[in-house]
C-alpha positions as CSV (number, residue, x, y, z in Angstrom):
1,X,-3.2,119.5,-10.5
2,X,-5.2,122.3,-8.6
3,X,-7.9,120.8,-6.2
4,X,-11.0,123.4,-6.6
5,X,-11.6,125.4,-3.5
6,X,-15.0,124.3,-1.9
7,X,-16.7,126.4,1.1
8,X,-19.1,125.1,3.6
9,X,-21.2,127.6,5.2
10,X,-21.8,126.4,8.6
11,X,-25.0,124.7,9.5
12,X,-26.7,122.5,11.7
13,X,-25.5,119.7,9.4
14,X,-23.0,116.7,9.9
15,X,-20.9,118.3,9.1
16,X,-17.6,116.2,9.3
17,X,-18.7,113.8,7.2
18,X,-20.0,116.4,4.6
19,X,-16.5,117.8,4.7
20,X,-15.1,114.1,4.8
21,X,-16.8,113.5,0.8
22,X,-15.7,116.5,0.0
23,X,-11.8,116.0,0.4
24,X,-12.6,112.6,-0.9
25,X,-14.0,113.5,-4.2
26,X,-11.1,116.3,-4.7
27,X,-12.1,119.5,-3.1
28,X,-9.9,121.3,-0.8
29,X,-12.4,122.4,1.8
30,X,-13.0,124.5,3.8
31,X,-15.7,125.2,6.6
32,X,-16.9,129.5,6.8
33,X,-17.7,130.0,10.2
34,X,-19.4,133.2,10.6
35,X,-20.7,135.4,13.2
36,X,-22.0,139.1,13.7
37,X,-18.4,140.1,14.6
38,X,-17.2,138.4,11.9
39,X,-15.5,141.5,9.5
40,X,-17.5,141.6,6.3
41,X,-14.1,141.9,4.0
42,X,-12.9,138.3,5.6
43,X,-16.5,136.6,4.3
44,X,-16.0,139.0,0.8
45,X,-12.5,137.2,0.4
46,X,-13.2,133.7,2.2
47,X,-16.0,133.0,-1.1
48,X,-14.4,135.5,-4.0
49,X,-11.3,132.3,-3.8
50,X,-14.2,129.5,-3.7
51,X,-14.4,127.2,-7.0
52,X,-18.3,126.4,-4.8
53,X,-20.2,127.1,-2.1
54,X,-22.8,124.9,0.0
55,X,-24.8,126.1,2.4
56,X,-28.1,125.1,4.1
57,X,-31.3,127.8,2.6
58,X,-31.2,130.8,5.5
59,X,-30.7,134.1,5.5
60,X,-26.7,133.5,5.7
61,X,-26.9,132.2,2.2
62,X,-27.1,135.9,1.0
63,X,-23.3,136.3,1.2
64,X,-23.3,134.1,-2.5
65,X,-23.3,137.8,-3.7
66,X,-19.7,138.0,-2.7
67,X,-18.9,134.6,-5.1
68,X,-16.8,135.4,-8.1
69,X,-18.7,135.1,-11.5
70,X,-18.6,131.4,-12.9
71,X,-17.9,129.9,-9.8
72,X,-21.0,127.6,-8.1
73,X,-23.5,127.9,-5.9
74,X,-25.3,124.9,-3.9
75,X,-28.2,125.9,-1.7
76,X,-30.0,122.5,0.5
77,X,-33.2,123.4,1.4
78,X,-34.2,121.0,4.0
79,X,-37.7,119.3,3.8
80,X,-40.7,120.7,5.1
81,X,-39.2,124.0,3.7
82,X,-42.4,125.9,2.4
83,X,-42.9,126.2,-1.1
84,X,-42.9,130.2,-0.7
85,X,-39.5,130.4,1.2
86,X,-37.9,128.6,-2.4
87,X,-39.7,130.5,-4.1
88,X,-38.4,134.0,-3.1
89,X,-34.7,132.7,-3.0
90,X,-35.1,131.6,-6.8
91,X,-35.9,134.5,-7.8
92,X,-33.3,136.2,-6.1
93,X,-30.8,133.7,-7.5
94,X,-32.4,134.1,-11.0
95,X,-32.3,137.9,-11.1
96,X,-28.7,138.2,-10.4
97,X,-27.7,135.9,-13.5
């Protein structure tokens, strides 16, 4: 059977152990490491092949827009977060359903 293609968007998080679960609980993962030289078409194909993407709440998280319909998006917004910085990403998230 197919293991779904999960993508980690690099963060500040453990980030072994995230991957770690992951592989555990049947996802072949995968961590995006991105930069500003990074070439825009490899982030477009890295998530178009992801089942899901996780990523901490930040301005990377934009690139969800390259995510293929029906596949799954999982945004962690830390605590303390301000109510207004959720806010503004909802609706972004909502508008584009």
């Amino acid at each position: 059977m197919k293991r779904p293609k999960l993508k980690w968007i690099k963060s500040k998080t453990n980030e072994d152990l995230l991957v770690e679960m992951s592989e555990k609980i049947g996802f072949e993962v995968e961590v995006l490491r991105s930069d500003s030289s990074t070439e825009l078409a490899k982030i477009y194909w890295v998530l178009n092949l992801s089942d899901v993407v996780i990523g901490v709440h930040g301005a990377t998280m934009t690139q969800f827009l390259f995510m293929r319909p029906g596949s799954v998006l999982i945004q962690v917004i830390p605590l303390g977060t301000s109510g207004q910085q959720r806010h503004n990403m909802g609706n972004l998230q909502e508008s584009l359903i």
